[in-house]
C-alpha positions in Angstrom: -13.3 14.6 13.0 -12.2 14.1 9.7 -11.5 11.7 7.6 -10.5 12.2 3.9 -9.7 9.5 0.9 -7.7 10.0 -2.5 -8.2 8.0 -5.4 -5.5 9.0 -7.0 -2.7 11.0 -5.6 -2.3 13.2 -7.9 -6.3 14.9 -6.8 -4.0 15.7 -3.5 -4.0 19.5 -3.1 -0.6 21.1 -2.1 0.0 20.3 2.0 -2.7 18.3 2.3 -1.4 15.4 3.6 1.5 17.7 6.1 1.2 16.4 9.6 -1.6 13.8 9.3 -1.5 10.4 9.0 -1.5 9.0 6.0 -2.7 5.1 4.5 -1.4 4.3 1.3 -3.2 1.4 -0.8 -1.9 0.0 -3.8 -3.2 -3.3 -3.2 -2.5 -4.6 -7.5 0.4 -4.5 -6.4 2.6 -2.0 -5.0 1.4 -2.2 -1.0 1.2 -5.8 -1.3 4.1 -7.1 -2.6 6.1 -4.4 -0.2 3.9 -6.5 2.6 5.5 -9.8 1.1 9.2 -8.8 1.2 8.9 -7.1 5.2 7.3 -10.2 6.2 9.2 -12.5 4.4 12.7 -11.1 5.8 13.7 -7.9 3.8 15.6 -5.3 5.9 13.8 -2.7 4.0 11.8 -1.6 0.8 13.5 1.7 -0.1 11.1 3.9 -2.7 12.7 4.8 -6.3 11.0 7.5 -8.7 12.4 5.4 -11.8 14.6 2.8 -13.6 17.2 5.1 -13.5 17.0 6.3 -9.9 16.4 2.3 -8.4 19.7 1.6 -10.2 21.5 4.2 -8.5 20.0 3.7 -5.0 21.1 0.3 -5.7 24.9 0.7 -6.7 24.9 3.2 -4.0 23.3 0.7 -1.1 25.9 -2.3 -2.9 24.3 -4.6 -5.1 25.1 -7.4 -2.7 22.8 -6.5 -0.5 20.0 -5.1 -2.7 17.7 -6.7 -5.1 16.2 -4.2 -7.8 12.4 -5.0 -8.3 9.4 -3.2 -10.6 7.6 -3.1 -13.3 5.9 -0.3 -16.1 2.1 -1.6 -17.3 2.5 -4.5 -15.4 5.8 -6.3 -16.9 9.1 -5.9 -15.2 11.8 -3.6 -16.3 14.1 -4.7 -18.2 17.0 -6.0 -16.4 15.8 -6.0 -13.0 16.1 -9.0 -10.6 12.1 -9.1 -9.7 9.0 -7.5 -11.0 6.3 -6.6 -8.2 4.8 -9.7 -7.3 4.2 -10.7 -3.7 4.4 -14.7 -4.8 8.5 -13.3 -6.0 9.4 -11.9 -2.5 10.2 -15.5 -1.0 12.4 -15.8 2.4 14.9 -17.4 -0.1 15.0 -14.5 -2.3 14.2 -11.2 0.0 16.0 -12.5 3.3 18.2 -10.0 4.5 18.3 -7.9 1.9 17.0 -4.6 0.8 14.6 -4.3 -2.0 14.7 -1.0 -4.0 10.9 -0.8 -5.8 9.5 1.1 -8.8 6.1 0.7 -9.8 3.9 2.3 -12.5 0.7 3.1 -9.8 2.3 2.7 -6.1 5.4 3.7 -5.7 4.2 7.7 -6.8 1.3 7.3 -4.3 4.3 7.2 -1.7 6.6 9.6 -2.7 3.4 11.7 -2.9 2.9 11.4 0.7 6.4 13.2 2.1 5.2 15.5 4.7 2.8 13.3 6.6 3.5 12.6 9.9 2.9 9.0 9.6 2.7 6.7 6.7 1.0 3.3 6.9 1.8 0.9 4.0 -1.7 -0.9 3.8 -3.3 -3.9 2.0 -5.8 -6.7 2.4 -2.9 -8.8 3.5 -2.2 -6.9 6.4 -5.3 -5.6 7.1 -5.9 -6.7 10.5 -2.6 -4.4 11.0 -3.1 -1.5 9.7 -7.0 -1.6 11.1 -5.7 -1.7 14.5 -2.9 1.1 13.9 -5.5 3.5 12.2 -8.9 2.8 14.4 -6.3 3.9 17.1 -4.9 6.8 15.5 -8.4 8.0 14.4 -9.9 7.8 17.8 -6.8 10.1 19.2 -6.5 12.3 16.8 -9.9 12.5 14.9 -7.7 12.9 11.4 -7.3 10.1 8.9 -5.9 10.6 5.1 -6.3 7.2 2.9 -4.4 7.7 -0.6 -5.5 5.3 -3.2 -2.4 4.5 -6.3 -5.4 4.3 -8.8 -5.0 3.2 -12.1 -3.2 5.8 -14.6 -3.8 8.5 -12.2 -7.3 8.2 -11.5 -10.1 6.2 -9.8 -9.1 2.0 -9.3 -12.1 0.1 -8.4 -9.9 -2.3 -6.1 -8.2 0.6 -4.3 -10.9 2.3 -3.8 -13.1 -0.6 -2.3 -10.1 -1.0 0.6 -10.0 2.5 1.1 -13.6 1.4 1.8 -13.0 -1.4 4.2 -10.1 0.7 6.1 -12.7 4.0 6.4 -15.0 1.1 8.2 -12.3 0.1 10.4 -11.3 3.4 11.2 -14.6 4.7 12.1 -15.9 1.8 13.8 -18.9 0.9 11.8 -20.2 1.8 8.2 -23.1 4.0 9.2 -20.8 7.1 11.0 -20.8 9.7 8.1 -19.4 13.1 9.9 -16.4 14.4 8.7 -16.3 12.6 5.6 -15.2 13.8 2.2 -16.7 12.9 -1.4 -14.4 10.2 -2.3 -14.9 8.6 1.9 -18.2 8.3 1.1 -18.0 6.7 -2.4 -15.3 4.3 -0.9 -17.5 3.4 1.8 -20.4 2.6 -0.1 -18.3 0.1 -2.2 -17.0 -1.0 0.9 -20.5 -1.6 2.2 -21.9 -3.0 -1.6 -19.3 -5.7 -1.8 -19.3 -6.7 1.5 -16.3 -9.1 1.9 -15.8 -10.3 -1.8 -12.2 -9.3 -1.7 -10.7 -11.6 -4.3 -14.6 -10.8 -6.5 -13.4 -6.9 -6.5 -9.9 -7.3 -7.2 -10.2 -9.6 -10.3 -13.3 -7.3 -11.6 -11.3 -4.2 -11.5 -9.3 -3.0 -14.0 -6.1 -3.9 -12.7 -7.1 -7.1 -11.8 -8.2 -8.0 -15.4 -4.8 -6.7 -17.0 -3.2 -8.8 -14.6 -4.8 -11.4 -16.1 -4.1 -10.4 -19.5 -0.5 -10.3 -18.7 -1.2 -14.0 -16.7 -0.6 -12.9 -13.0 -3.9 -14.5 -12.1 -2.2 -15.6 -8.9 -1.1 -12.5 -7.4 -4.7 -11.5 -7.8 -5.5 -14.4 -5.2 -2.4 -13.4 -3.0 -3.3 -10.0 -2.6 -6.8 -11.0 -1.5 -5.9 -12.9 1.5 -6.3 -11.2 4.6 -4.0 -11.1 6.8 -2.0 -13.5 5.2 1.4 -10.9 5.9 0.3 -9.5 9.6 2.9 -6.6 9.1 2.8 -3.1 10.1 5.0 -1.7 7.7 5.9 2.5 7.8 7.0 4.8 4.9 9.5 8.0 5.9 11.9 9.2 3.3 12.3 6.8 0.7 12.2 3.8 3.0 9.8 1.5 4.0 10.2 -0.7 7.4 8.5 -2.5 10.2 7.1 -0.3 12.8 8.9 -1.1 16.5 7.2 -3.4 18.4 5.0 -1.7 21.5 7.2 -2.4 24.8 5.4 -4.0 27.6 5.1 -1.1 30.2 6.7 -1.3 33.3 4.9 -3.3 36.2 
């Protein structure tokens, strides 16, 4: 049994996240705010390196249908049509439409992640979700990867601490230790520390105090509602959607 966590992609060796099953966490604000626009009626969230590549993904999808959306340090680029706030992806704004997202911190923690066999798009938001998907997963195939964005590729306090809370959820409880790596065990113990002071964490970190600074004080509350977006959402090759629905077996 294994189960490994990343605070930063970029500590990811080469092939080490080929055929497993992979949660990415960028929960200030990447993963959240790609949570906000599935659940809130976007066909898709489809992953861009850059300005430059977004803009072409967009002309190429037609910008009728697509909304460009992301920020650098926080702001959002120049020119785009939404930053990455969750409070922005409104039904009225994301319905029916595909967003095309570049992000300083989450966005690179996906495109890191090509190879896996699955990718779960994860956040307090939909946490219930991706608990359920991963405790599942974990008890089949005794393998778990859980990639944290960071902050300016290293350790985020916020990311980190949810890594924390999904290691618990995969494992069942906080006191199994097997199979753990370094970082599993450091996220754990936050996970254990802070208990369930979600919205304490993510406004302590450092991400949560810039967002402050830059007066995004409320995403910091949106992101720390649980299960206030109950989606599912997958990652595989550039695009992000809702996982199918189980079928009801046959009687």
């Amino acid at each position: 049994m294994t189960l490994d966590v990343a605070f930063s992609p970029y500590e990811l060796a080469p092939g080490e996240v080929s055929g497993r099953t992979v949660v990415v966490v960028d929960v200030l604000r990447a993963t959240t705010t790609i949570c906000a626009a599935l659940y809130h009626g976007a066909r898709a969230v489809i992953v861009a390196e850059d300005a430059g590549e977004a803009t072409r993904i967009a002309q190429a999808v037609g910008p009728r249908d697509t909304l460009l959306a992301g920020e650098r340090q926080g702001v959002r680029i120049d020119g785009f049509d939404l930053g990455n706030s969750p409070r922005e992806m409104s039904p009225a704004t994301v319905g029916g439409r595909t967003v095309v997202l570049t992000t300083t911190n989450g966005t690179p923690a996906l495109l890191a992640s090509a190879g896996a066999r699955e990718v779960i798009v994860a956040a307090a938001v939909n946490f219930g979700a991706v608990a359920a998907r991963i405790r599942a997963a974990y008890q089949q195939d005794g393998d778990l990867l859980i990639v944290c964005a960071g902050r300016h590729r290293s350790f985020g306090l916020d990311d980190a601490y949810l890594a924390g809370r999904f290691a618990v959820a995969a494992l069942g409880g906080p006191r199994h230790r097997k199979g753990l790596n370094d970082a599993a065990l450091g996220a754990l113990a936050l996970a254990t520390h802070y208990g369930g002071a979600v919205e304490r964490i993510f406004a302590f970190s450092s991400a949560g105090r810039d967002l402050r600074r830059l007066g995004f004080h409320d995403d910091i509350v949106a992101a720390a509602q649980l299960d206030s977006a109950p989606v599912l959402p997958l990652y595989h090759d550039r695009r992000v959607t809702l996982a199918a629905p189980d079928l009801p077996s046959a009687a």
